[in-house]
mmCIF file of the protein (N, C-alpha, C, O) and its ligand, coordinates in Angstrom:
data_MODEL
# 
_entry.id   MODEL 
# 
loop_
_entity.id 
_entity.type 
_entity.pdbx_number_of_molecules 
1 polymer     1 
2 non-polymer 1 
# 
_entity_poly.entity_id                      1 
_entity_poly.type                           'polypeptide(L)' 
_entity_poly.nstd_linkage                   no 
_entity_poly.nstd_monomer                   no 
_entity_poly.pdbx_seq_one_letter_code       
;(UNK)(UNK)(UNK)(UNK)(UNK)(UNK)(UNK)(UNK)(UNK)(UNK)(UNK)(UNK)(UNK)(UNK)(UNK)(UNK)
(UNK)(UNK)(UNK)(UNK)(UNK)(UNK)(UNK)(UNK)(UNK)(UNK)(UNK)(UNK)(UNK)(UNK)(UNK)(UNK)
(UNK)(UNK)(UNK)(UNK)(UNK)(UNK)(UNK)(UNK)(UNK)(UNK)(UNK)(UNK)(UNK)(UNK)(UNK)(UNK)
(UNK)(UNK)(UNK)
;
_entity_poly.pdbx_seq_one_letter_code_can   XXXXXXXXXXXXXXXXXXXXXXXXXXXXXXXXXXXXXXXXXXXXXXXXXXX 
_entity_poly.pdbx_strand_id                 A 
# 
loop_
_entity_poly_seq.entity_id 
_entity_poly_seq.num 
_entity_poly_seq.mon_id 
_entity_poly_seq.hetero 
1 1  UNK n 
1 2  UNK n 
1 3  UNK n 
1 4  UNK n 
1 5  UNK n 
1 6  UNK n 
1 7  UNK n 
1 8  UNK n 
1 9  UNK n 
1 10 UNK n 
1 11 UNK n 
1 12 UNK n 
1 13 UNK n 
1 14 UNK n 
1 15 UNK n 
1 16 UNK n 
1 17 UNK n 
1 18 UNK n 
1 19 UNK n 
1 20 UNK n 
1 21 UNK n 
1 22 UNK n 
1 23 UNK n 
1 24 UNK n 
1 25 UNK n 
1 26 UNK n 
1 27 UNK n 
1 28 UNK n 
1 29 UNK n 
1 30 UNK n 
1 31 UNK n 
1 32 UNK n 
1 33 UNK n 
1 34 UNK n 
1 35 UNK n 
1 36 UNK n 
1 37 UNK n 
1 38 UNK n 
1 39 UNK n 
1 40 UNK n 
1 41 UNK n 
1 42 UNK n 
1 43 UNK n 
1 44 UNK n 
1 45 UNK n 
1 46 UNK n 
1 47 UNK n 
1 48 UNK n 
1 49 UNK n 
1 50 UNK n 
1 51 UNK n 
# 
loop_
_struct_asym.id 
_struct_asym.entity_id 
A 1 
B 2 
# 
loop_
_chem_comp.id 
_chem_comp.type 
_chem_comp.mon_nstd_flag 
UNK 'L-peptide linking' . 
ZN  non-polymer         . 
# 
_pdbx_entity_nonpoly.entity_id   2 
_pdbx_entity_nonpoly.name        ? 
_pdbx_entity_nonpoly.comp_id     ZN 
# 
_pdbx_nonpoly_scheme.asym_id         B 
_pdbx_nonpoly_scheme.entity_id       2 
_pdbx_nonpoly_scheme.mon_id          ZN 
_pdbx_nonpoly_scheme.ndb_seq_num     1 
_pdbx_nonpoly_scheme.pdb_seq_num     101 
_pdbx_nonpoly_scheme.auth_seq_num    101 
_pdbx_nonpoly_scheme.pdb_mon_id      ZN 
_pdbx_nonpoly_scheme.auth_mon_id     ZN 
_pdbx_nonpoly_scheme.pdb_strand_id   A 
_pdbx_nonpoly_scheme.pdb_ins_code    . 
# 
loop_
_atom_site.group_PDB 
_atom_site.id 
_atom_site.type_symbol 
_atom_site.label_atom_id 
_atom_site.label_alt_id 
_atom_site.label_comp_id 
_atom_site.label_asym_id 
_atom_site.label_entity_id 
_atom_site.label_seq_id 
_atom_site.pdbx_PDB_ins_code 
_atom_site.Cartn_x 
_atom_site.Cartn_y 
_atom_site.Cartn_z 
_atom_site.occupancy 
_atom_site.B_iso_or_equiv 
_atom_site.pdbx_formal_charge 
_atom_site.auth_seq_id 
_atom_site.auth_comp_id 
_atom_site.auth_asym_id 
_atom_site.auth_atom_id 
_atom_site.pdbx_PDB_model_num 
ATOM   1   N  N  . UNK A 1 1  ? 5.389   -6.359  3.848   1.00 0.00 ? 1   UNK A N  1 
ATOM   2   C  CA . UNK A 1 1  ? 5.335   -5.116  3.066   1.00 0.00 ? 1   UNK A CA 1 
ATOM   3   C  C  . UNK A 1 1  ? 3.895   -4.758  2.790   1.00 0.00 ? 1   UNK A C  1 
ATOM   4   O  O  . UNK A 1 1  ? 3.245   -5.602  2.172   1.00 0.00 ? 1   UNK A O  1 
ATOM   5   N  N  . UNK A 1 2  ? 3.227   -3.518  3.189   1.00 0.00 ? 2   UNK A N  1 
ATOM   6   C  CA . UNK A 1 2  ? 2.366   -2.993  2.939   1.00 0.00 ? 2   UNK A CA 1 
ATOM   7   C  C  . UNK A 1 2  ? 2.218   -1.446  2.412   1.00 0.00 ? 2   UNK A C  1 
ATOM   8   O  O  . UNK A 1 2  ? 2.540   -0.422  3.014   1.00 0.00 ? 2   UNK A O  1 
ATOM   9   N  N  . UNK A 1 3  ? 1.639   -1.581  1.120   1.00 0.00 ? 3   UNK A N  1 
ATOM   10  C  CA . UNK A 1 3  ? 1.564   -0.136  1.111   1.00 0.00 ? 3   UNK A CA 1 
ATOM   11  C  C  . UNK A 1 3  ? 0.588   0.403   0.704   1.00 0.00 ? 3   UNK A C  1 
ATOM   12  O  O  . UNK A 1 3  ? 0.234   -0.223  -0.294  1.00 0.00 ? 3   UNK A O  1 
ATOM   13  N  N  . UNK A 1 4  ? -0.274  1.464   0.951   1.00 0.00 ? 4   UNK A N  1 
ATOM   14  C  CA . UNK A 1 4  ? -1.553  2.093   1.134   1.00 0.00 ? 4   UNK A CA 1 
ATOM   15  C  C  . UNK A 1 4  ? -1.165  3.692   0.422   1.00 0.00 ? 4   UNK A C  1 
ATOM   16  O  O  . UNK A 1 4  ? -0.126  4.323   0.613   1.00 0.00 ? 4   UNK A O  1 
ATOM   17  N  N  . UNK A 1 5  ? -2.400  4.118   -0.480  1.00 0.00 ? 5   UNK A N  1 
ATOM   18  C  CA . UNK A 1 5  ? -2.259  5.435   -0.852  1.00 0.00 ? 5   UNK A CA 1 
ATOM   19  C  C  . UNK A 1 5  ? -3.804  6.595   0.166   1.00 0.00 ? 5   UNK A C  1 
ATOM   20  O  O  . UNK A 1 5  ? -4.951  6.429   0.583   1.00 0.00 ? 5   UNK A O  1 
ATOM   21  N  N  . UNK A 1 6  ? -2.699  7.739   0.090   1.00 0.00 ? 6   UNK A N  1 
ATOM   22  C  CA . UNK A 1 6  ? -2.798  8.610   0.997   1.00 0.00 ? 6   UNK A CA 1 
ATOM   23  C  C  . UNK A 1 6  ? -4.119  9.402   0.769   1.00 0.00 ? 6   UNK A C  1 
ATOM   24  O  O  . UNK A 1 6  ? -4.473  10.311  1.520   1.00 0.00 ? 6   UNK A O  1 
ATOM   25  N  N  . UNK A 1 7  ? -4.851  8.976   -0.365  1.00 0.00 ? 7   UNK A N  1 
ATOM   26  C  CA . UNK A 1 7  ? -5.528  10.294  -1.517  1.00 0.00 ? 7   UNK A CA 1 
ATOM   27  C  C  . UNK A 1 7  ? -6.460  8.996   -1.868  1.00 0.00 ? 7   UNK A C  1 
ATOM   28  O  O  . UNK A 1 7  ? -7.634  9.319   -2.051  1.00 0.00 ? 7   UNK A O  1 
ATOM   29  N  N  . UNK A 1 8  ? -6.226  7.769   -1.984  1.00 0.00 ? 8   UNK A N  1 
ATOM   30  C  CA . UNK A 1 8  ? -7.595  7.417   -2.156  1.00 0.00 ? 8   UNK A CA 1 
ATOM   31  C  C  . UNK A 1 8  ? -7.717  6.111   -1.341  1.00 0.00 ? 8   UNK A C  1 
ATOM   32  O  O  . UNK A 1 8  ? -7.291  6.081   -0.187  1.00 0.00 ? 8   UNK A O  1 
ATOM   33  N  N  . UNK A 1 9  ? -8.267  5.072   -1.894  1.00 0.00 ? 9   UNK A N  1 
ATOM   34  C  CA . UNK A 1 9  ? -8.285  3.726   -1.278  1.00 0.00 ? 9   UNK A CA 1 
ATOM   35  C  C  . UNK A 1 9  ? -7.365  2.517   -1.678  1.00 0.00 ? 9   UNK A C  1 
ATOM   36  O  O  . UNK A 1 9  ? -7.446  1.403   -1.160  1.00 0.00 ? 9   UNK A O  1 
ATOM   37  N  N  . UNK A 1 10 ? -6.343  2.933   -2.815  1.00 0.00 ? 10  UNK A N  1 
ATOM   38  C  CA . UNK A 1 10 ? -5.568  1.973   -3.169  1.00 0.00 ? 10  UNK A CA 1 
ATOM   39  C  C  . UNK A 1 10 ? -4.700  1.586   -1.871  1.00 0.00 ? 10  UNK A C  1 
ATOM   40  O  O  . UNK A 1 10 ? -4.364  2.213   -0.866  1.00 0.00 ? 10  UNK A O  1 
ATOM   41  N  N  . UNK A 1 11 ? -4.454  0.077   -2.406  1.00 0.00 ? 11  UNK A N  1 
ATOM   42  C  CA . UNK A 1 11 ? -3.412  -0.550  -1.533  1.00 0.00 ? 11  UNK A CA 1 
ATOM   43  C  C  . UNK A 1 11 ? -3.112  -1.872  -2.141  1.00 0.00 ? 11  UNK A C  1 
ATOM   44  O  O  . UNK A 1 11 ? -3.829  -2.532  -2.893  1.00 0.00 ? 11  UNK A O  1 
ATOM   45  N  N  . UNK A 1 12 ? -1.933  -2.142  -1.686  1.00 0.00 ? 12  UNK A N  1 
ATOM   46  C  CA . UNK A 1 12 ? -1.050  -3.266  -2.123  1.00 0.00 ? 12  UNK A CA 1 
ATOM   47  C  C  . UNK A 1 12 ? -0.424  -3.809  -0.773  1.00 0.00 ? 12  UNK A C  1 
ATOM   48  O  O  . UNK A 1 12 ? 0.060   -3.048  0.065   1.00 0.00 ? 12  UNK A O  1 
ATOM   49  N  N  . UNK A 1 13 ? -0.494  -5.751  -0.571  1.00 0.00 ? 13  UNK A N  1 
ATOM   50  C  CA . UNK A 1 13 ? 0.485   -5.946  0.639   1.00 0.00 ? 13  UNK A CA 1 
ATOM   51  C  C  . UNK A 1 13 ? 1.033   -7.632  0.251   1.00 0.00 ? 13  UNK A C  1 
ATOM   52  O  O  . UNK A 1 13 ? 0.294   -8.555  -0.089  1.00 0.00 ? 13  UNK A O  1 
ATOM   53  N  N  . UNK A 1 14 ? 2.011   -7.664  0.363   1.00 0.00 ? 14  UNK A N  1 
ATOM   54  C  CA . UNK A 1 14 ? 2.728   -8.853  0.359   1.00 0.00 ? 14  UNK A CA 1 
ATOM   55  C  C  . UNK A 1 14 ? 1.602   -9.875  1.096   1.00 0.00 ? 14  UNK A C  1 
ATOM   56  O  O  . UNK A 1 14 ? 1.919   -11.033 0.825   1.00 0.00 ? 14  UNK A O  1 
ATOM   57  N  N  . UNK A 1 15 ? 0.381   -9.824  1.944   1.00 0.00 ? 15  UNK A N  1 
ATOM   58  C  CA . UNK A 1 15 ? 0.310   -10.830 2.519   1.00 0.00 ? 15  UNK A CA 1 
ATOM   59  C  C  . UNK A 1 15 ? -0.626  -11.336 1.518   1.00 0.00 ? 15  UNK A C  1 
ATOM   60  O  O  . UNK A 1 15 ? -0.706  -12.559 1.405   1.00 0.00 ? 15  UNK A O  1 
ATOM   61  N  N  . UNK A 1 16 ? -1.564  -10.364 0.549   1.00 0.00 ? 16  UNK A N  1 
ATOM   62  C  CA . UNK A 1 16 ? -2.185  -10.548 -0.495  1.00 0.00 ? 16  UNK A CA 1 
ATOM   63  C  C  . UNK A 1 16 ? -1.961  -11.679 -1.610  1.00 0.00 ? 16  UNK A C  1 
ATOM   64  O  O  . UNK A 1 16 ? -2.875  -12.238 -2.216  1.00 0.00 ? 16  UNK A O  1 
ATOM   65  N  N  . UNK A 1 17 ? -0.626  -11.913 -1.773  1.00 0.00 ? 17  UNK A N  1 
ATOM   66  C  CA . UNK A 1 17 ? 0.211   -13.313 -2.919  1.00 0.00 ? 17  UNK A CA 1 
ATOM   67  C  C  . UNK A 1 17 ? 0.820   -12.335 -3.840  1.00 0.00 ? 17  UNK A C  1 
ATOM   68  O  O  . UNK A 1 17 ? 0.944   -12.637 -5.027  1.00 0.00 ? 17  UNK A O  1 
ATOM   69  N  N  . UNK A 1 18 ? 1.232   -11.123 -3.373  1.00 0.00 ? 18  UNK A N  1 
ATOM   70  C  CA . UNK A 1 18 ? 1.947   -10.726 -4.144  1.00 0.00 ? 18  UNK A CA 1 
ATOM   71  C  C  . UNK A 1 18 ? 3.266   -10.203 -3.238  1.00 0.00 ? 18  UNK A C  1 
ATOM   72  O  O  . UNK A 1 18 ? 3.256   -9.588  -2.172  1.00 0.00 ? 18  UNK A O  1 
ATOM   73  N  N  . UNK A 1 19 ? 4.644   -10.766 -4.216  1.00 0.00 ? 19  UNK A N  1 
ATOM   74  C  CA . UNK A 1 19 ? 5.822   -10.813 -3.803  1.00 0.00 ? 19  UNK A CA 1 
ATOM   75  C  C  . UNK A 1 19 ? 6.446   -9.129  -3.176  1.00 0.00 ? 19  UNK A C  1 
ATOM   76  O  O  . UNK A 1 19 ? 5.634   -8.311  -3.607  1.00 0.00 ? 19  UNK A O  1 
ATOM   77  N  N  . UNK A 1 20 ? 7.166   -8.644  -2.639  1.00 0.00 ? 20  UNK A N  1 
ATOM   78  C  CA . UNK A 1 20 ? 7.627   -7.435  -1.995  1.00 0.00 ? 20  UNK A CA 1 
ATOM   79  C  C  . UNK A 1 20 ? 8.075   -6.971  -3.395  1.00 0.00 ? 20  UNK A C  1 
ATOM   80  O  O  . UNK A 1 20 ? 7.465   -5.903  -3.451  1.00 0.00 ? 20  UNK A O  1 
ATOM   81  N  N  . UNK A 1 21 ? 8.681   -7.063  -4.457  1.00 0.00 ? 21  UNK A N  1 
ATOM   82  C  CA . UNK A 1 21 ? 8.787   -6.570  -5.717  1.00 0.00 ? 21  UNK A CA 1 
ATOM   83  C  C  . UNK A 1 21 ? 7.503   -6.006  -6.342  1.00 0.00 ? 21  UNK A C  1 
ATOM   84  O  O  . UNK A 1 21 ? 7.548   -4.913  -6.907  1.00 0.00 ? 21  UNK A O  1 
ATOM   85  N  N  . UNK A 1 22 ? 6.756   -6.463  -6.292  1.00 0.00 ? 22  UNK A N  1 
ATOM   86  C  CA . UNK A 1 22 ? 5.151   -6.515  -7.088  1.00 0.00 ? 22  UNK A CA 1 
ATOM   87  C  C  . UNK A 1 22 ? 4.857   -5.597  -6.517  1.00 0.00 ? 22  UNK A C  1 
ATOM   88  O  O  . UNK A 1 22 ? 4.838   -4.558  -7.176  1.00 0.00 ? 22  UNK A O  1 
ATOM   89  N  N  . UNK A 1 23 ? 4.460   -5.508  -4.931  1.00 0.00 ? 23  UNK A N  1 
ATOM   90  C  CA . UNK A 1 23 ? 4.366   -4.323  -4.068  1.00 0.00 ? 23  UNK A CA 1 
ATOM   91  C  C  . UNK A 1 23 ? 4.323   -3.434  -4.454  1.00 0.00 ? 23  UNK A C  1 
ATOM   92  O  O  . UNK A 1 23 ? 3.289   -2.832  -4.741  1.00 0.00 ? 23  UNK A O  1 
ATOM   93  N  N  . UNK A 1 24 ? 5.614   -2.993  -4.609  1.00 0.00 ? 24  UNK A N  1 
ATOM   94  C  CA . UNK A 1 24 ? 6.505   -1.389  -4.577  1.00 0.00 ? 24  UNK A CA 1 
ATOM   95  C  C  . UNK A 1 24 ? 6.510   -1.465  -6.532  1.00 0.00 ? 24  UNK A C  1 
ATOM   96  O  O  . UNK A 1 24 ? 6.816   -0.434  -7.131  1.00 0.00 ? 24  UNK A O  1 
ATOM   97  N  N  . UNK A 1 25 ? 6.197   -2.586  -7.235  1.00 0.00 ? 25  UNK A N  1 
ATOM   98  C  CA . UNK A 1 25 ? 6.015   -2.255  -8.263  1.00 0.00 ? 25  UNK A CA 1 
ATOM   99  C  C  . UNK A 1 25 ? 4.839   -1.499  -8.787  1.00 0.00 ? 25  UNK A C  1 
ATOM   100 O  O  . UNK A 1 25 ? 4.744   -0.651  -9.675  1.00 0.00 ? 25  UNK A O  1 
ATOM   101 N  N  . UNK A 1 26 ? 3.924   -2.077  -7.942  1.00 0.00 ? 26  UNK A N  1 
ATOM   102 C  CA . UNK A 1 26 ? 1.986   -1.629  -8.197  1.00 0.00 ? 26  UNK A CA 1 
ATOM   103 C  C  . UNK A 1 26 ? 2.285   -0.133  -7.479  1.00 0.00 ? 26  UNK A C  1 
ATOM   104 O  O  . UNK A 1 26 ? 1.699   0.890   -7.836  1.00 0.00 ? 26  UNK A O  1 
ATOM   105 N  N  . UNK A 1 27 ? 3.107   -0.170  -6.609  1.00 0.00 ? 27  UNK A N  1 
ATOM   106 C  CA . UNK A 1 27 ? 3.049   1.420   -5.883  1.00 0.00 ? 27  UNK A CA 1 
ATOM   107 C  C  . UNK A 1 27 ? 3.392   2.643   -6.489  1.00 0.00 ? 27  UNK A C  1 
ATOM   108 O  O  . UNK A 1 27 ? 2.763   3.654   -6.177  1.00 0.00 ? 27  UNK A O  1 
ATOM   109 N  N  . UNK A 1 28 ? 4.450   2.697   -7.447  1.00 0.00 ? 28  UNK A N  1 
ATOM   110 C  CA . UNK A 1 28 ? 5.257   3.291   -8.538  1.00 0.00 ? 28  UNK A CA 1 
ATOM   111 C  C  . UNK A 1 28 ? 4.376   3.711   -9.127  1.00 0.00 ? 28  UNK A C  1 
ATOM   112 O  O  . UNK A 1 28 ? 3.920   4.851   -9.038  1.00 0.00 ? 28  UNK A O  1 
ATOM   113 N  N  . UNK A 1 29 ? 3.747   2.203   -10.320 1.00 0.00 ? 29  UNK A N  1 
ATOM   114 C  CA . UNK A 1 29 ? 2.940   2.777   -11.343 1.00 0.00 ? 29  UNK A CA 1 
ATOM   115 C  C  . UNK A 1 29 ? 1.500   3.652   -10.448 1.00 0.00 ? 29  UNK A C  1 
ATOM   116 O  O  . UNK A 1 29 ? 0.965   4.695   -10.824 1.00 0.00 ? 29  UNK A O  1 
ATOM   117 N  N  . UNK A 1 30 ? 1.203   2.968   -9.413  1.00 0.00 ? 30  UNK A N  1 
ATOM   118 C  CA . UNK A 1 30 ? 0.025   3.725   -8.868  1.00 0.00 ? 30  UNK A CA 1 
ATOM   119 C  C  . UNK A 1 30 ? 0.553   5.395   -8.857  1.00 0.00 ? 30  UNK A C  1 
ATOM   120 O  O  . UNK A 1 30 ? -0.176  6.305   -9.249  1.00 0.00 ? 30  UNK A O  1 
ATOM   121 N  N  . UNK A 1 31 ? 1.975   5.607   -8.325  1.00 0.00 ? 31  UNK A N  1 
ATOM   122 C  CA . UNK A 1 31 ? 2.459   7.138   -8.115  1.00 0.00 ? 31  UNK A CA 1 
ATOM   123 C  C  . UNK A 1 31 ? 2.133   8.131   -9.194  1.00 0.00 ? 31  UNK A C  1 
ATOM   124 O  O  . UNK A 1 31 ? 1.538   9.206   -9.249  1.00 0.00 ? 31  UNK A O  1 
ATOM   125 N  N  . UNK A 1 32 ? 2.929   7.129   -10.250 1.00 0.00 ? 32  UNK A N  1 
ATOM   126 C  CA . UNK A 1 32 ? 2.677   7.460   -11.723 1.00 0.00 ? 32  UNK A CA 1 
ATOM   127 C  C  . UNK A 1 32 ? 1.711   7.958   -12.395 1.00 0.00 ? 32  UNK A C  1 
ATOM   128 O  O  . UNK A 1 32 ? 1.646   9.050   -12.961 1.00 0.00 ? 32  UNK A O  1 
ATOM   129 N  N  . UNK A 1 33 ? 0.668   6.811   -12.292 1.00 0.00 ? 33  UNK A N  1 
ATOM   130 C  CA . UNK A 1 33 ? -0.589  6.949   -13.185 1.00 0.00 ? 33  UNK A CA 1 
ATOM   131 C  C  . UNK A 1 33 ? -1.596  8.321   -12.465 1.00 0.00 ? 33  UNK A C  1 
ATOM   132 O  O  . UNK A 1 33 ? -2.367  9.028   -13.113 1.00 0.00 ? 33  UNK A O  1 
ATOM   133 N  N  . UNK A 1 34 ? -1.329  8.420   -11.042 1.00 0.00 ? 34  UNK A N  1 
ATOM   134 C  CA . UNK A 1 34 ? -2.393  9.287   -10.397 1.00 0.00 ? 34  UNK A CA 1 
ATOM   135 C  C  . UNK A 1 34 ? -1.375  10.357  -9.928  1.00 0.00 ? 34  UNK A C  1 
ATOM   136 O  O  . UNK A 1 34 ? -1.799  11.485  -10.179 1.00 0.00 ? 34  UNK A O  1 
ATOM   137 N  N  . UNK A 1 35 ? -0.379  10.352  -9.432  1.00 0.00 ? 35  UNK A N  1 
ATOM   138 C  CA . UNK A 1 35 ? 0.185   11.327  -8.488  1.00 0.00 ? 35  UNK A CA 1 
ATOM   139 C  C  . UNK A 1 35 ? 0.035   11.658  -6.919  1.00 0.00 ? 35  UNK A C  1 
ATOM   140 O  O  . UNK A 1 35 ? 0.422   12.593  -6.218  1.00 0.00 ? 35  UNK A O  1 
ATOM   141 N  N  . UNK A 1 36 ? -0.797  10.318  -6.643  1.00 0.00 ? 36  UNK A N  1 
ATOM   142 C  CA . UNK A 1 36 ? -1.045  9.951   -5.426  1.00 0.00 ? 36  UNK A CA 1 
ATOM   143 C  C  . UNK A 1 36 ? 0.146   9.970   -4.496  1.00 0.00 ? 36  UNK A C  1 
ATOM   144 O  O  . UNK A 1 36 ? 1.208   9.872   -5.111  1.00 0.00 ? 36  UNK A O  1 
ATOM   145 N  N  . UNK A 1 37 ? 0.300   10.098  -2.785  1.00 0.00 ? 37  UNK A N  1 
ATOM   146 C  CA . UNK A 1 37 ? 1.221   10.030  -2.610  1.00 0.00 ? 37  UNK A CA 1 
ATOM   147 C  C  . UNK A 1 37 ? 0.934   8.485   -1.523  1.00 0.00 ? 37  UNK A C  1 
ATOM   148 O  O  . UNK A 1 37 ? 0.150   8.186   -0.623  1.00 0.00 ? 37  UNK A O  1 
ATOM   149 N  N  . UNK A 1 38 ? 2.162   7.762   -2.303  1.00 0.00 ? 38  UNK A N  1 
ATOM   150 C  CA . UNK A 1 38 ? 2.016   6.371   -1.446  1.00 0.00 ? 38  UNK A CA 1 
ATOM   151 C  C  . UNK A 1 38 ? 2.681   6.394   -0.235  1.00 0.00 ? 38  UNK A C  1 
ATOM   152 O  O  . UNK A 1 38 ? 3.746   7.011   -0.251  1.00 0.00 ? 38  UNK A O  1 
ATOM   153 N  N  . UNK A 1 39 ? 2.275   5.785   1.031   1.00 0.00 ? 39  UNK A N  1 
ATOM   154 C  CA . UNK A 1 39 ? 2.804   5.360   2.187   1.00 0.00 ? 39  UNK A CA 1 
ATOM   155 C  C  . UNK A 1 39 ? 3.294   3.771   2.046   1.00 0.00 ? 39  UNK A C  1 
ATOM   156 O  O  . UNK A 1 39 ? 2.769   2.933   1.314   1.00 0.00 ? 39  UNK A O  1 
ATOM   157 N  N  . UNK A 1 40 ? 4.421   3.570   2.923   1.00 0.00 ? 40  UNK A N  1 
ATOM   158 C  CA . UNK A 1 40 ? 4.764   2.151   3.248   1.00 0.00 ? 40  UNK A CA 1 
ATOM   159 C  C  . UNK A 1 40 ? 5.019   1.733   4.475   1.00 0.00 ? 40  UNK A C  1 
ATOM   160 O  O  . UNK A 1 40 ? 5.831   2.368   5.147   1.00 0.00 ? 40  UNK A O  1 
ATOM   161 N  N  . UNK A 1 41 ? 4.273   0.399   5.094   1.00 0.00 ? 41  UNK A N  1 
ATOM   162 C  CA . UNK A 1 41 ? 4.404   -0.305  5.989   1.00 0.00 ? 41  UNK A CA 1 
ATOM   163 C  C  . UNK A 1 41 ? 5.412   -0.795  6.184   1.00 0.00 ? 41  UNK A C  1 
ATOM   164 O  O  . UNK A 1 41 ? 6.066   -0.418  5.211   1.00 0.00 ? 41  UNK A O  1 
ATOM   165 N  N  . UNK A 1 42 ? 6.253   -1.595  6.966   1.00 0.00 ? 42  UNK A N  1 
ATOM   166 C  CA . UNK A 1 42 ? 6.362   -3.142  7.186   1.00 0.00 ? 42  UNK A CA 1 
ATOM   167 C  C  . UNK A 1 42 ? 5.855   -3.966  7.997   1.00 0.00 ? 42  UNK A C  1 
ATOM   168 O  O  . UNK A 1 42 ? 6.264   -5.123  8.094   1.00 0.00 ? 42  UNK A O  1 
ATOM   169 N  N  . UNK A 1 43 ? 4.908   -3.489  8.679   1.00 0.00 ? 43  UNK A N  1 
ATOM   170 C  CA . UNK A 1 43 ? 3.555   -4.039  9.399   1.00 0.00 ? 43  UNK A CA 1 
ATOM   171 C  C  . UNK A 1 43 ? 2.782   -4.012  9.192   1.00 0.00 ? 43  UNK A C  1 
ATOM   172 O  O  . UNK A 1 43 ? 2.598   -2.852  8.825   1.00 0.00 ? 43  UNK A O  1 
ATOM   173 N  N  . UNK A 1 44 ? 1.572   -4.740  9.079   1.00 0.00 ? 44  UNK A N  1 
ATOM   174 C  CA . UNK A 1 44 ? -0.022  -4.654  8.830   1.00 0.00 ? 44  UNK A CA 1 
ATOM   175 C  C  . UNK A 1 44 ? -0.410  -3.031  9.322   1.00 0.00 ? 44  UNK A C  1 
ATOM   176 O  O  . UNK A 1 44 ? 0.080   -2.393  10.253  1.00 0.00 ? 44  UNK A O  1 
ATOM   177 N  N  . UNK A 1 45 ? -1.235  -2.713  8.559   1.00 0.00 ? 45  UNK A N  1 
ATOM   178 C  CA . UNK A 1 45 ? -2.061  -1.675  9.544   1.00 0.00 ? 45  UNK A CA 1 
ATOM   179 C  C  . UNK A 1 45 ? -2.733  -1.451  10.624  1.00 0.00 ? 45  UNK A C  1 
ATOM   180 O  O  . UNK A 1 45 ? -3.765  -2.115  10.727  1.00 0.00 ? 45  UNK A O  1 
ATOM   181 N  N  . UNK A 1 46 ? -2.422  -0.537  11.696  1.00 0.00 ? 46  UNK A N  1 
ATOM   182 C  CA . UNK A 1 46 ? -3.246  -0.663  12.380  1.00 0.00 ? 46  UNK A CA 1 
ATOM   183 C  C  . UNK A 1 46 ? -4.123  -0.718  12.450  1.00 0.00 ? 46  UNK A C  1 
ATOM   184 O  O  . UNK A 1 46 ? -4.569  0.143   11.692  1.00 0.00 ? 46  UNK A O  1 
ATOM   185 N  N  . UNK A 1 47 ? -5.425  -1.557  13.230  1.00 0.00 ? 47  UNK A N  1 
ATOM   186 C  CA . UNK A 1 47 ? -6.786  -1.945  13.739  1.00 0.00 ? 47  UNK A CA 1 
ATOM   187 C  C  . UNK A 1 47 ? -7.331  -0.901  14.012  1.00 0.00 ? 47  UNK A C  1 
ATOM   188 O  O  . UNK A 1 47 ? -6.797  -0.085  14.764  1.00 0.00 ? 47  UNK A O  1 
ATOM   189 N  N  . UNK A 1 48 ? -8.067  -0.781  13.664  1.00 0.00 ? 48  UNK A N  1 
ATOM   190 C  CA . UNK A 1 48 ? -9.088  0.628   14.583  1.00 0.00 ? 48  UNK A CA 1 
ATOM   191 C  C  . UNK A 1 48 ? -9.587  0.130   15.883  1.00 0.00 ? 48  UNK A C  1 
ATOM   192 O  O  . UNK A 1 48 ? -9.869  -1.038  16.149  1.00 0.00 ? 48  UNK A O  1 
ATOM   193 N  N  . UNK A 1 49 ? -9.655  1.056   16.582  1.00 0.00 ? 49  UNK A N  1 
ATOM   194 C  CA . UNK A 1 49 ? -9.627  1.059   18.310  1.00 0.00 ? 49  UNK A CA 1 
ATOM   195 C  C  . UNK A 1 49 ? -10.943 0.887   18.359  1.00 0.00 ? 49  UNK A C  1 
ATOM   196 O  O  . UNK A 1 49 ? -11.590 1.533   17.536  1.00 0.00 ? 49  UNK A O  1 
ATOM   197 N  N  . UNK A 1 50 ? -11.587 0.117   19.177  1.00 0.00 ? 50  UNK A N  1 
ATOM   198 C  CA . UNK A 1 50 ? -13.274 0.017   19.258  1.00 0.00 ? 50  UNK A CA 1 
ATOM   199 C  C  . UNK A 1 50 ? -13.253 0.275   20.776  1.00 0.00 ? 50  UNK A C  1 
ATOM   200 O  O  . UNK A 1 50 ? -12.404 -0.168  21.549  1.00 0.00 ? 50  UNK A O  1 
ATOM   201 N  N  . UNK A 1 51 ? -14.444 1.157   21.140  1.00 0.00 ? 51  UNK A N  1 
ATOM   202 C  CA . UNK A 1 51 ? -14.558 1.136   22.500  1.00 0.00 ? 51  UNK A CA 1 
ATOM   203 C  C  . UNK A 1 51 ? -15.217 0.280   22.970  1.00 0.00 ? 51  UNK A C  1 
ATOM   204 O  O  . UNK A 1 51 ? -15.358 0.208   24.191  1.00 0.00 ? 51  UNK A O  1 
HETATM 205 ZN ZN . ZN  B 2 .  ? -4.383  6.819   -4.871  1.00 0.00 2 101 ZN  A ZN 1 
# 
């Protein structure tokens, strides 16, 4: 579980030590507190492409 906001640099991911509850819990209040709009993974993010 990964989830990343759209509007700034927040992010939250299970591989971090925090449980898939915690996640989508930090994601909420993040929605909440800012009005950000959160995205969700269930894969890491993609790598940026290097030439
Ligand atoms: Zn944000």
């Amino acid at each position: 579980m990964y989830k990343y906001c759209l509007d700034c640099g927040w992010q939250a991911s299970s591989e971090e030590g925090y449980t898939e509850r915690e996640v989508s819990k930090e994601a909420i209040e993040h929605f909440v507190e800012t009005g950000h709009t959160v995205e969700s993974l269930r894969l890491p993010p993609p790598t940026i492409l290097e030439n």
